[in-house]
Backbone as JSON, one array per atom type, in Angstrom:
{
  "sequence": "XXXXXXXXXXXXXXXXXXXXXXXXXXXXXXXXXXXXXXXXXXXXXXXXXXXXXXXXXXXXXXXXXXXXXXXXXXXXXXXXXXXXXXXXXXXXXXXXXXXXXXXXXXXXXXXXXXXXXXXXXXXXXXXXXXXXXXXXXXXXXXXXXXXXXXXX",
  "N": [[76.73, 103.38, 169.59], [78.79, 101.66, 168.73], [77.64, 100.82, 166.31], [77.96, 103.44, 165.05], [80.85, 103.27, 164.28], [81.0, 101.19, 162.96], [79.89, 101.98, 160.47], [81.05, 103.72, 160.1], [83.33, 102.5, 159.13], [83.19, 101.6, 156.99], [83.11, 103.0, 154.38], [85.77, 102.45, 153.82], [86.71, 100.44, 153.64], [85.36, 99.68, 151.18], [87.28, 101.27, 149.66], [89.42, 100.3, 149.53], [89.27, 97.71, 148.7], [88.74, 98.58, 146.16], [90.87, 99.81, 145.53], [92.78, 97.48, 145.34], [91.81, 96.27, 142.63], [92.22, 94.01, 139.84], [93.65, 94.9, 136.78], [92.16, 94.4, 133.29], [92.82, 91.71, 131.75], [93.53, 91.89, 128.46], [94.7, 91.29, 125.15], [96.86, 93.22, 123.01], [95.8, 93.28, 120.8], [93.47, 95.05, 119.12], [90.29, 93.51, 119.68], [86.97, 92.42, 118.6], [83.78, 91.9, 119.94], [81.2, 91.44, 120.32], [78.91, 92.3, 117.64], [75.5, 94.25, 117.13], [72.41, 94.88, 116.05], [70.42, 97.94, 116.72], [67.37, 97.06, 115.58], [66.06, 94.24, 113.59], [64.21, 94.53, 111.51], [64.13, 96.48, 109.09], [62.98, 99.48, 106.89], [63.8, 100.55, 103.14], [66.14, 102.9, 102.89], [66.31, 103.96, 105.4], [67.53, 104.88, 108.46], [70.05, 103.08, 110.41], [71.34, 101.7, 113.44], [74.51, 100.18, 114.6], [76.0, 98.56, 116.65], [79.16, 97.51, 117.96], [80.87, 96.25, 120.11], [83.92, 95.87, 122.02], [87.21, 95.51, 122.53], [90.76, 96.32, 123.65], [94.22, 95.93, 124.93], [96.07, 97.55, 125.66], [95.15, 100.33, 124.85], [95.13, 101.77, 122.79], [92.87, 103.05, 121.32], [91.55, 104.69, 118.66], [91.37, 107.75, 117.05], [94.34, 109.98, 117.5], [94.66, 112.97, 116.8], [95.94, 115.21, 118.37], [98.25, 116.15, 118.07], [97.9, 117.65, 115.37], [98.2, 115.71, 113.32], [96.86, 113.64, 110.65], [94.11, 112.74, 110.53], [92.65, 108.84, 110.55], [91.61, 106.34, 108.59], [90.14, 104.26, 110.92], [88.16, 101.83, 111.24], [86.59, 99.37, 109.4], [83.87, 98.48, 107.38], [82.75, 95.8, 105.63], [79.88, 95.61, 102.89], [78.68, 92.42, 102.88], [77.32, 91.55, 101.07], [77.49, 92.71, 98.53], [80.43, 93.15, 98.58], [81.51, 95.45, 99.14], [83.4, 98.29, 100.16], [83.28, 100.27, 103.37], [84.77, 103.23, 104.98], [85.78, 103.64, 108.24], [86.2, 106.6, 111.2], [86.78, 106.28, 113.96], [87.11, 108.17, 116.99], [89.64, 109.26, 119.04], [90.45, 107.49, 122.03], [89.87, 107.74, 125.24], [92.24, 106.07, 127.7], [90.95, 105.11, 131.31], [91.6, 106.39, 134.1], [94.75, 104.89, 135.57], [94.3, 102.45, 134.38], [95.51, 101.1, 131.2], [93.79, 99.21, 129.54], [91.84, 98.94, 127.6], [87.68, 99.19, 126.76], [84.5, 98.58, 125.59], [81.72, 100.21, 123.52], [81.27, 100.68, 120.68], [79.45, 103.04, 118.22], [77.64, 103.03, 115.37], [75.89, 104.72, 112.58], [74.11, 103.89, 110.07], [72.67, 103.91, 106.8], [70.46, 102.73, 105.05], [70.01, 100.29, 101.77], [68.68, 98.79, 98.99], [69.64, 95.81, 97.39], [69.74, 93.96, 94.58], [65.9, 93.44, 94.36], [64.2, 90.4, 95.85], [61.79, 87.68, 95.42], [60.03, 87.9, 97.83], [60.05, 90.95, 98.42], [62.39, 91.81, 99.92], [65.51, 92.16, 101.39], [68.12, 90.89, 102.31], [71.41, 92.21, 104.17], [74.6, 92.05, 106.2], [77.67, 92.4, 107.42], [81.11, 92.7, 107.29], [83.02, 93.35, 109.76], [85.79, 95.15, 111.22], [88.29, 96.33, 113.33], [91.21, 98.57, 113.31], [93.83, 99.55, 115.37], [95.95, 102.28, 116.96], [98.67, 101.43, 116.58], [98.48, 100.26, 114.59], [98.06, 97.25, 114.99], [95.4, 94.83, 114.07], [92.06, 94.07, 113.98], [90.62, 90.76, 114.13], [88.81, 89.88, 111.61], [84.67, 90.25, 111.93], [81.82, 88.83, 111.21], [78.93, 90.47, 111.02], [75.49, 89.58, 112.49], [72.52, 88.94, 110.51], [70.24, 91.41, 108.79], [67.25, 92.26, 108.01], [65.72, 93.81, 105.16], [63.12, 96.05, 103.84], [62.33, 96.35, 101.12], [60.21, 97.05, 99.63]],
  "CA": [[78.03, 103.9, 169.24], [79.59, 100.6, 168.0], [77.47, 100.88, 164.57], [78.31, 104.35, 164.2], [82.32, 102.73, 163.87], [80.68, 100.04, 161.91], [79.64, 102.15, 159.57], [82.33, 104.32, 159.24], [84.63, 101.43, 158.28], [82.33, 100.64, 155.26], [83.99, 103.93, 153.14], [87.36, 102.7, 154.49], [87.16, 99.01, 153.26], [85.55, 99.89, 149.85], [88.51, 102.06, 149.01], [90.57, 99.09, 150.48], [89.2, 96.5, 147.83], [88.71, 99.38, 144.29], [92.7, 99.69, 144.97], [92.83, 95.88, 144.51], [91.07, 95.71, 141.6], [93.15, 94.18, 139.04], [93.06, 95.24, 135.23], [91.45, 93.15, 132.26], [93.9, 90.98, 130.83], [92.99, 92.08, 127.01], [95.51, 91.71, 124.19], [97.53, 94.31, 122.95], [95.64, 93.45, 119.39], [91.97, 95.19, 119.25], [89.03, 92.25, 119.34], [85.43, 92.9, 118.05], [83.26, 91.07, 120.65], [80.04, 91.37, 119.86], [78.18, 93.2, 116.9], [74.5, 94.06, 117.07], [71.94, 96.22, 115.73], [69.13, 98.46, 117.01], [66.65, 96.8, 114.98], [66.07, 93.45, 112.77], [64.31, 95.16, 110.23], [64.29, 98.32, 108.71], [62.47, 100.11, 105.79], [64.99, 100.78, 102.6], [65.97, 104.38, 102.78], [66.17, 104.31, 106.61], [68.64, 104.73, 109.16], [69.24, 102.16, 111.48], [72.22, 101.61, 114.47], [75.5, 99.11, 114.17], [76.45, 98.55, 117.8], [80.46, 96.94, 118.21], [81.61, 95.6, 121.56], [85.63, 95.87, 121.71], [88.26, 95.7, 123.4], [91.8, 96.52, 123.48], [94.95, 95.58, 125.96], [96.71, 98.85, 125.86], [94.14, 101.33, 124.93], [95.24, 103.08, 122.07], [91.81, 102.83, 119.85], [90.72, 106.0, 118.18], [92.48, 108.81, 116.38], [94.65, 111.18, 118.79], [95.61, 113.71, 115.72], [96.51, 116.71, 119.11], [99.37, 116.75, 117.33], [98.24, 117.72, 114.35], [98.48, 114.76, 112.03], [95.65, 113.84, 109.9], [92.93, 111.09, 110.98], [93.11, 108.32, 109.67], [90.96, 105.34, 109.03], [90.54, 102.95, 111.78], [86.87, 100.96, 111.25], [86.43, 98.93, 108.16], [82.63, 97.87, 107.31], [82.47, 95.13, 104.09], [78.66, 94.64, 102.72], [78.72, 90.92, 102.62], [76.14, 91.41, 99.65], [78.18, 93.25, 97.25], [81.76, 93.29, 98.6], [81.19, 96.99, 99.11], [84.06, 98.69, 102.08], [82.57, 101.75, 103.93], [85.9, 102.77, 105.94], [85.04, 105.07, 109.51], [86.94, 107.4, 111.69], [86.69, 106.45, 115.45], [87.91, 109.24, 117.94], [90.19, 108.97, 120.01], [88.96, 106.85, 123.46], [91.33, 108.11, 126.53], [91.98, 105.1, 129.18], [90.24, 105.32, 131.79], [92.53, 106.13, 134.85], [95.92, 104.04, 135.36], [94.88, 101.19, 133.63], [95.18, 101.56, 130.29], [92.63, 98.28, 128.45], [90.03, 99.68, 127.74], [86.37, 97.92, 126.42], [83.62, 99.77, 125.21], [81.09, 99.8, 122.53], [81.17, 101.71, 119.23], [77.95, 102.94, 117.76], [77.59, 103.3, 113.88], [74.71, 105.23, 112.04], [74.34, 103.59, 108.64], [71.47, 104.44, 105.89], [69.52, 100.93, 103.95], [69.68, 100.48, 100.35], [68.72, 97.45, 98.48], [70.13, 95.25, 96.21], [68.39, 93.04, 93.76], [64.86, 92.62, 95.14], [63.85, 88.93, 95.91], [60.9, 87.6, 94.98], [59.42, 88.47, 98.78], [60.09, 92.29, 98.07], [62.83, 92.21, 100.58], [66.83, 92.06, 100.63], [69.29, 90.93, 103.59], [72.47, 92.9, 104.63], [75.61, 91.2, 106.69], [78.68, 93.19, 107.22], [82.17, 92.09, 108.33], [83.57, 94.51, 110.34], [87.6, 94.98, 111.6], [88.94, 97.39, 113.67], [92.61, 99.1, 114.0], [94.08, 100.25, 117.2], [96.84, 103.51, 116.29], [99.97, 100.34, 116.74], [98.52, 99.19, 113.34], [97.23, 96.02, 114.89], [94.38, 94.93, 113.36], [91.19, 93.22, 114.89], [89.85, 89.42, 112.94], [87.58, 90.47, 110.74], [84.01, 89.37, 112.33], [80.69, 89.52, 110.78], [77.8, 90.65, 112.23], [74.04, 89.58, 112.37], [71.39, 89.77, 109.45], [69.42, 92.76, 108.84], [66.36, 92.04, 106.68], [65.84, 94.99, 104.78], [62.15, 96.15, 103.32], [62.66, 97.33, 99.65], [58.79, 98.81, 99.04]],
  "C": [[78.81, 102.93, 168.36], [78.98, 100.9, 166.48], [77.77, 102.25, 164.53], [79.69, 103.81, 163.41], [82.08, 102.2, 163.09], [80.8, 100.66, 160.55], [80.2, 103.24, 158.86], [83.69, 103.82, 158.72], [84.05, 101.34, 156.93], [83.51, 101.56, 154.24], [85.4, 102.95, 152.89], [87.77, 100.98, 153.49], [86.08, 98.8, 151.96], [86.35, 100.09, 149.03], [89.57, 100.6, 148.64], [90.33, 97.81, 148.73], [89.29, 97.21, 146.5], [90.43, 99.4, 144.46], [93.01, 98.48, 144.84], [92.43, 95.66, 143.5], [92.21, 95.24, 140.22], [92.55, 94.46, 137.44], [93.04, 94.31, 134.83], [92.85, 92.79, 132.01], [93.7, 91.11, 129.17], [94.65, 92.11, 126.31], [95.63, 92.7, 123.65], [96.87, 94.81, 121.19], [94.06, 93.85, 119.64], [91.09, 93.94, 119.25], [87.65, 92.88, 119.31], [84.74, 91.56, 119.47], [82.27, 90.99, 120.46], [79.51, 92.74, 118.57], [76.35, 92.39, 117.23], [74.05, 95.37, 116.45], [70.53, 96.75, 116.6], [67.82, 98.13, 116.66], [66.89, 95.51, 114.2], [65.41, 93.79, 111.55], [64.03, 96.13, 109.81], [64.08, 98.34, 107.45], [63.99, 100.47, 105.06], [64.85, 102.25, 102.79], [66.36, 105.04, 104.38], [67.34, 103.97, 107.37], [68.32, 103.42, 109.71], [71.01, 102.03, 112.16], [73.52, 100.3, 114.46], [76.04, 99.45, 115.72], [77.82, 97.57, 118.06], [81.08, 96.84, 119.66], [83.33, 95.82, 121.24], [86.33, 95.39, 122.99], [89.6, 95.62, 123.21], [92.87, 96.34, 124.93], [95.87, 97.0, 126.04], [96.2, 99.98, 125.51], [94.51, 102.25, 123.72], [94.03, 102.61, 120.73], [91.38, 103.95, 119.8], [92.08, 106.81, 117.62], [93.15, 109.27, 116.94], [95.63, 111.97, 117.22], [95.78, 115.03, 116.82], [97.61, 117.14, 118.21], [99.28, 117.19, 115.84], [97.8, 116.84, 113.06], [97.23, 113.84, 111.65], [94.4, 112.34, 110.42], [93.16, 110.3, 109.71], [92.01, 106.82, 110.0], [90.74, 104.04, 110.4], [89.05, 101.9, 111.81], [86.68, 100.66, 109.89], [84.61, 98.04, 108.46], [82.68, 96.98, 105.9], [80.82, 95.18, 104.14], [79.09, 93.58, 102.55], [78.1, 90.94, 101.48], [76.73, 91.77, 98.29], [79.94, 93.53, 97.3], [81.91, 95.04, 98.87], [81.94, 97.59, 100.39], [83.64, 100.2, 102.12], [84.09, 101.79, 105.26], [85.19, 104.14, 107.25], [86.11, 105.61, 110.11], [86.08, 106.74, 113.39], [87.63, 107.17, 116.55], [88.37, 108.64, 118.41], [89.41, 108.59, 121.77], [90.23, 106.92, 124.6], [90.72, 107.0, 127.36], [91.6, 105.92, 130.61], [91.11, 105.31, 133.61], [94.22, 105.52, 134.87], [95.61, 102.76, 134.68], [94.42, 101.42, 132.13], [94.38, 100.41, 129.04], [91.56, 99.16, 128.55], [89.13, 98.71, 126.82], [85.03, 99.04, 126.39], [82.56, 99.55, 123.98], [81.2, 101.3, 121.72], [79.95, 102.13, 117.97], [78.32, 103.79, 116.1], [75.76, 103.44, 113.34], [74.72, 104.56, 110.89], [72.42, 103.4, 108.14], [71.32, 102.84, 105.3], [69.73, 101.43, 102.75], [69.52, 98.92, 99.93], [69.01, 97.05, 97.41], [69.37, 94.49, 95.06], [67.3, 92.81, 95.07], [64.54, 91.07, 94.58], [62.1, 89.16, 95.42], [59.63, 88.01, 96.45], [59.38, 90.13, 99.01], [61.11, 92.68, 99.41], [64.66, 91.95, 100.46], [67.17, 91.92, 102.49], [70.14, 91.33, 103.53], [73.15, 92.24, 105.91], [76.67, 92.2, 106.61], [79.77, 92.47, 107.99], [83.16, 93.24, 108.46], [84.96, 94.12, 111.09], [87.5, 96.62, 111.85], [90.79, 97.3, 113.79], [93.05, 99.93, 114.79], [95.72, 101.53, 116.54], [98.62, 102.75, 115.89], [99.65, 99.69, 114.98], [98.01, 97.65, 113.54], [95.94, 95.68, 114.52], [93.19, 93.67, 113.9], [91.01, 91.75, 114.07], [88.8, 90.71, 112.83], [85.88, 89.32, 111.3], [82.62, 89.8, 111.5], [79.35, 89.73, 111.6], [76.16, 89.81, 112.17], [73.2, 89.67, 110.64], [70.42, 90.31, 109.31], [68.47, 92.45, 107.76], [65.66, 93.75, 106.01], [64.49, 95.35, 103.85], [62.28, 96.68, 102.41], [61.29, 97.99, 99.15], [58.11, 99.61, 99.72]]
}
């Protein structure tokens, strides 16, 4: 009988500690935390995956046009190779209960192309990526990884 009690406290003093839980401490300004990709190298011509870590202290990252009003850039990609900006649209990302940081990763599809081929028949790619949160704050600009890129 005693472990049945036992083990109907367990629910009771789970609950007990998730309502303690306190929220992230994240700034109110987006931060890039990690970039990675799906792959190190990839045929030219071929997709390949841009994976962004984040996080934000008040949660407003992504579009919320309900009302209406028009999307609007919020993901900036530079090539490092050619100075080249690819700008993105990231939806709106609803917090997650009462606390409103939120942290999350942001997945980007992007196509290969190469630039001058080297004398190894191959080309590297670098991107420095920045996000903005709907406040206009704006993430450091961080760059990511290098992608060796097969040009034949």
């Amino acid at each position: 009988m005693n472990m049945h009690r036992i083990l109907a406290c367990i629910p009771i003093i789970v609950v007990m500690f998730a309502s303690c839980v306190e929220p992230p401490d994240f700034s109110v300004t987006p931060e890039i935390t990690y970039i990675r990709f799906d792959t190190t190298i990839v045929q030219a011509g071929e997709n390949f995956k841009i994976f962004i870590d984040f996080q934000d202290g008040d949660g407003d990252i992504g579009v919320d046009n309900s009302d209406g009003s028009p999307s609007v850039d919020n993901l900036f990609r530079v090539d490092n190779r050619s100075g080249f900006l690819v700008t993105h649209i990231v939806p709106f990302l609803p917090p997650n209960g009462n606390i409103e940081a939120i942290s999350g990763t942001i997945e980007l599809e992007v196509q290969t192309f190469c630039i001058p081929i080297n004398q190894t028949g191959t080309d590297t790619v670098s991107y420095a990526l920045k996000l903005v949160d709907r406040a206009g704050n704006e993430s450091l600009e961080v760059n990511s990884p290098d992608l060796i890129i097969n040009c034949q």
